[in-house]
C-alpha positions as CSV (number, residue, x, y, z in Angstrom):
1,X,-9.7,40.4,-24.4
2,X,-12.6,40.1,-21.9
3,X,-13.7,36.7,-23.8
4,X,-10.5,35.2,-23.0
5,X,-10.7,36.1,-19.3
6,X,-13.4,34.5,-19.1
7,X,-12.8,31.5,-20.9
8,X,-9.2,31.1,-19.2
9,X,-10.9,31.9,-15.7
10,X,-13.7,29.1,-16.4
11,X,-10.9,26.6,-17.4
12,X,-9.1,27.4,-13.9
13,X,-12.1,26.5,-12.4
14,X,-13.1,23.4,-13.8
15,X,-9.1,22.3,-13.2
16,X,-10.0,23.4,-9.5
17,X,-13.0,21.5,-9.6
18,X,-11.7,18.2,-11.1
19,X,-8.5,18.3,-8.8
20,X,-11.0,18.6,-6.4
21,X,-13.6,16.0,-7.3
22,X,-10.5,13.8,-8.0
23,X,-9.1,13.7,-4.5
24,X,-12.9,12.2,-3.3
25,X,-12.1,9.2,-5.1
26,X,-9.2,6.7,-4.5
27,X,-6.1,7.4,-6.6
28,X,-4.8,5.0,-9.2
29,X,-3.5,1.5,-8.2
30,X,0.0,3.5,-8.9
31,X,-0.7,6.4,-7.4
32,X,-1.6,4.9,-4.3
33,X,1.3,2.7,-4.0
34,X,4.0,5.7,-4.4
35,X,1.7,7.7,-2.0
36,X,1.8,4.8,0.5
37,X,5.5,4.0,-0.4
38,X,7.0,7.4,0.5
39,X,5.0,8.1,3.2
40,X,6.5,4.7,5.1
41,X,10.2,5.3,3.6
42,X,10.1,9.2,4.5
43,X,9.0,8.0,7.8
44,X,11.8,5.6,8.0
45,X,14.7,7.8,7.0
46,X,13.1,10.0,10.3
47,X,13.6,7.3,11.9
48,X,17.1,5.8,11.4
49,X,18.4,9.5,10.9
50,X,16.6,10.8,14.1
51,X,16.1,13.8,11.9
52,X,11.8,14.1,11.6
53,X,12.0,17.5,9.8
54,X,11.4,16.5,6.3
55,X,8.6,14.3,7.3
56,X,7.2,16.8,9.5
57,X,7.2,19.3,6.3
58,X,4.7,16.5,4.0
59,X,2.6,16.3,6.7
60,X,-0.5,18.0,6.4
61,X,-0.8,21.4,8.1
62,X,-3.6,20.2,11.1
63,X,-0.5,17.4,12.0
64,X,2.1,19.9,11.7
65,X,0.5,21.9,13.6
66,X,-0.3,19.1,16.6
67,X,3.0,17.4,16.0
68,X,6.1,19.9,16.3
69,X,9.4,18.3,15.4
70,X,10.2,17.6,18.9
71,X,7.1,15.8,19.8
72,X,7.4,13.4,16.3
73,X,11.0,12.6,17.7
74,X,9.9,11.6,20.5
75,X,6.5,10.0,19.5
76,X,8.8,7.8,17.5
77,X,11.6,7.3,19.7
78,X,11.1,3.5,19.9
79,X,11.4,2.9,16.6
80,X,15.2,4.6,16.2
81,X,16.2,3.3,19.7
82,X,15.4,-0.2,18.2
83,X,17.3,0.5,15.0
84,X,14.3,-0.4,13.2
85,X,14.7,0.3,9.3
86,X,12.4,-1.0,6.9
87,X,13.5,0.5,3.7
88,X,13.0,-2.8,2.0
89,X,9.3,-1.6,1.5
90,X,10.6,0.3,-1.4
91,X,11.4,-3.0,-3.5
92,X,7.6,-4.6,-2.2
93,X,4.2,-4.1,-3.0
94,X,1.8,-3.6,0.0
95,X,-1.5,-5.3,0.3
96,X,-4.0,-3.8,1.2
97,X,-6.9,-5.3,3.8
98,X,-9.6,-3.8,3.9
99,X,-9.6,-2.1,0.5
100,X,-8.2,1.8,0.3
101,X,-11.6,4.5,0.8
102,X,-12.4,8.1,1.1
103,X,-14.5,8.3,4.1
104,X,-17.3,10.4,4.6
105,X,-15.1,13.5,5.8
106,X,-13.3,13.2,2.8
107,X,-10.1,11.2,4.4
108,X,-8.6,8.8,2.6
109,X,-8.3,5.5,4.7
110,X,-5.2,3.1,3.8
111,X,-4.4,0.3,5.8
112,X,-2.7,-2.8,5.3
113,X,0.8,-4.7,5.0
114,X,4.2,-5.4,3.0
115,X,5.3,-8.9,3.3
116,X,8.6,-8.5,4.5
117,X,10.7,-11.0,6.3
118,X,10.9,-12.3,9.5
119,X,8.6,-9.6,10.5
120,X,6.2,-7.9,8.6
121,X,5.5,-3.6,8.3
122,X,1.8,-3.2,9.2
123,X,0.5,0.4,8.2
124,X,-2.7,2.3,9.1
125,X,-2.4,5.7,7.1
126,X,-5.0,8.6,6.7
127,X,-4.5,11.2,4.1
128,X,-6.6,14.7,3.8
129,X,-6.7,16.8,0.3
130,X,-4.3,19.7,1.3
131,X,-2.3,21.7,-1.7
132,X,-4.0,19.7,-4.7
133,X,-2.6,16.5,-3.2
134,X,-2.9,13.8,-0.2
135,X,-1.2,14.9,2.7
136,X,-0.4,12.8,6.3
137,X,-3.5,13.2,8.8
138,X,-2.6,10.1,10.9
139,X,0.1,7.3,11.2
140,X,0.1,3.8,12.6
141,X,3.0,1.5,11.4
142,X,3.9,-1.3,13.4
143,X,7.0,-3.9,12.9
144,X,5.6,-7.5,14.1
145,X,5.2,-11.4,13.5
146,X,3.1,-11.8,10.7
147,X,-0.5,-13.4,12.4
C-alpha cells in the first residue's frame, strides 16, 4: 500500500512539474491561437454587451484584483460607446510581430495583428501561469488603419 503512495505521489509531482516547466515555454502554434482568439472575443463580447464580468473572471487573480468590474467598464468604455465589435477575429489567423516569448519573469509576451478590413485589430497581450493555465496579466487592443 505504502509503494503505491509513493509511486502515485511521485507521478503527481512530475505532472506538477511538467505543467509547470510547460508553461515557461510558448504553447503550440494552436494553442496559442485559441489562447489569443478568446482572450480578444471574450474581450469583445464585454464590450458590445457592456457586461465585463465573464472577462473579469479569466483574468488572472493580480488583474482581478487591480481591475474590479466597475473599473474594466469603464477602462473600456470607448470601445462600447464606439460600437466597436470585432468578432470577425474568430474566422482569422493573427500574425504575430515580434514572435510570441516567455520573458524572464515567466510572462508570456503576445503581440501582434489580425488582418481585418478597413481597419485592422492590433493586440498587445501578457499571460502569467495561474491554475495550470495562461491567464490575462495585461491588455492592449487597438482598432486602427493598418500602417
Amino acid at each position: 500500500m505504502t509503494v503505491i503512495v509513493h509511486v502515485l505521489a511521485a507521478m503527481v509531482l512530475m505532472l506538477a512539474m511538467s505543467v509547470a516547466q510547460a508553461q515557461n515555454k510558448v504553447p503550440s502554434e494552436r494553442a496559442l491561437e485559441a489562447l489569443v482568439k478568446t482572450t480578444l472575443l471574450t474581450f469583445n463580447d464585454a464590450n458590445v454587451t457592456g457586461n465585463y464580468e465573464v472577462f473579469h473572471a479569466k483574468l488572472s487573480k493580480p488583474f482581478r484584483e487591480q481591475f474590479p468590474v466597475e473599473r474594466l467598464a469603464r477602462t473600456f468604455r470607448e470601445f462600447n460607446k464606439k460600437h466597436l465589435d470585432f468578432d470577425i477575429v474568430a474566422a482569422m489567423k493573427p500574425t504575430y510581430d515580434p514572435p510570441p516569448r516567455v520573458d524572464d519573469e515567466g510572462k508570456l509576451l503576445v503581440k501582434g495583428s489580425f488582418p481585418t478590413e478597413p481597419l485592422r485589430v492590433y493586440f498587445d497581450l501578457d499571460f502569467i501561469p495561474s491554475d495550470g493555465e495562461w491567464k490575462l496579466i495585461r491588455i492592449n487592443v487597438k482598432v486602427d488603419s493598418p500602417p
